[in-house]
C-alpha positions in Angstrom: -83.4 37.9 84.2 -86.1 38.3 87.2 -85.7 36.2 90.2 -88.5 34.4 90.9 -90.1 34.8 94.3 -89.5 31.8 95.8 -89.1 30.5 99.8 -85.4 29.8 100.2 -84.4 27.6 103.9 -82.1 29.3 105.8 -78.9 28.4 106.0 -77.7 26.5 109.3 -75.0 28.0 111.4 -73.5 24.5 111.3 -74.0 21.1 110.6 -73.8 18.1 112.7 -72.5 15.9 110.0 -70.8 15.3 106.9 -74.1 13.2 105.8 -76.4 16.0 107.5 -74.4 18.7 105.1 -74.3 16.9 102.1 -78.5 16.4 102.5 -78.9 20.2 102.5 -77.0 20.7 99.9 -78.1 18.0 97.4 -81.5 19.6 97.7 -80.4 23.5 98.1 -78.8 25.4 95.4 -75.6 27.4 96.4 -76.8 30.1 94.2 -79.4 30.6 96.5 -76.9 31.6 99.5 -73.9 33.7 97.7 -73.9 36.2 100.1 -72.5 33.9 102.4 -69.8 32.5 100.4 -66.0 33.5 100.9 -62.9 33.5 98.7 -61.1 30.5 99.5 -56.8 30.2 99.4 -56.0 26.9 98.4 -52.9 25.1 97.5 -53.3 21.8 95.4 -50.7 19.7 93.4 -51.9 16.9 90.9 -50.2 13.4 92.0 -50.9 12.2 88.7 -53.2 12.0 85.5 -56.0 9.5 84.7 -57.1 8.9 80.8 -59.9 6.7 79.9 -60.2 4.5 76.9 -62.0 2.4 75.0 -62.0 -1.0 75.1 -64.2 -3.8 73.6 -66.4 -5.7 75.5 -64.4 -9.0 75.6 -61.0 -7.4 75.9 -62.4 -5.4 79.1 -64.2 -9.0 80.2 -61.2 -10.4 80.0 -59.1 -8.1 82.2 -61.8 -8.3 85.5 -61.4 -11.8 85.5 -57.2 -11.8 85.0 -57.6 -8.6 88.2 -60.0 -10.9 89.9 -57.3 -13.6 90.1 -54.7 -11.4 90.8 -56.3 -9.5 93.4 -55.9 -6.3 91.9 -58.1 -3.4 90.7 -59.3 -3.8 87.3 -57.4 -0.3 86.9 -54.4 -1.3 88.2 -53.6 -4.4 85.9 -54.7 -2.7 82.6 -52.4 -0.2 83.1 -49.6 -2.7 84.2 -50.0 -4.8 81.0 -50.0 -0.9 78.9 -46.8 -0.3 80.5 -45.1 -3.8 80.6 -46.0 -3.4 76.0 -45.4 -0.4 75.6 -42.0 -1.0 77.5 -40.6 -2.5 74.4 -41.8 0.2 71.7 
């Protein structure tokens, strides 16, 4: 497939910010700048797994207003009340 001749910015030396960087690059295409891009040796571990699932709407309505009054994140007390049930299968 042909590349089409295009003008492509170049790319800055540096950025001055987080915000400045993520501007260029939500309006730049990293395809665009491969020759500048190095292999990377990272190490990573996974704390732990999410999973969503589906709940209906007055089951969900529910829960945010039990989190609400428990100060807690909507997240946080479904998973609670799944593992407080599910404690006694």
């Amino acid at each position: 497939m042909e590349k089409i001749n295009r003008h492509i910015d170049p790319l800055p030396k540096e950025f001055a910010s987080e915000e400045e960087a993520a501007e260029f690059w939500d309006t730049h295409s990293i395809t665009d700048y491969e020759e500048f891009l190095e292999p990377a040796d990272l190490e990573f571990s996974l704390k732990g797994r999410h999973f969503e699932i589906e709940v209906d709407e007055k089951s969900f309505l529910a829960l945010l207003v039990s989190a609400k009054r428990q100060h807690k994140p909507v997240k946080k007390l479904a998973s609670d009340i799944l593992k407080e049930k599910l404690a006694v299968v």
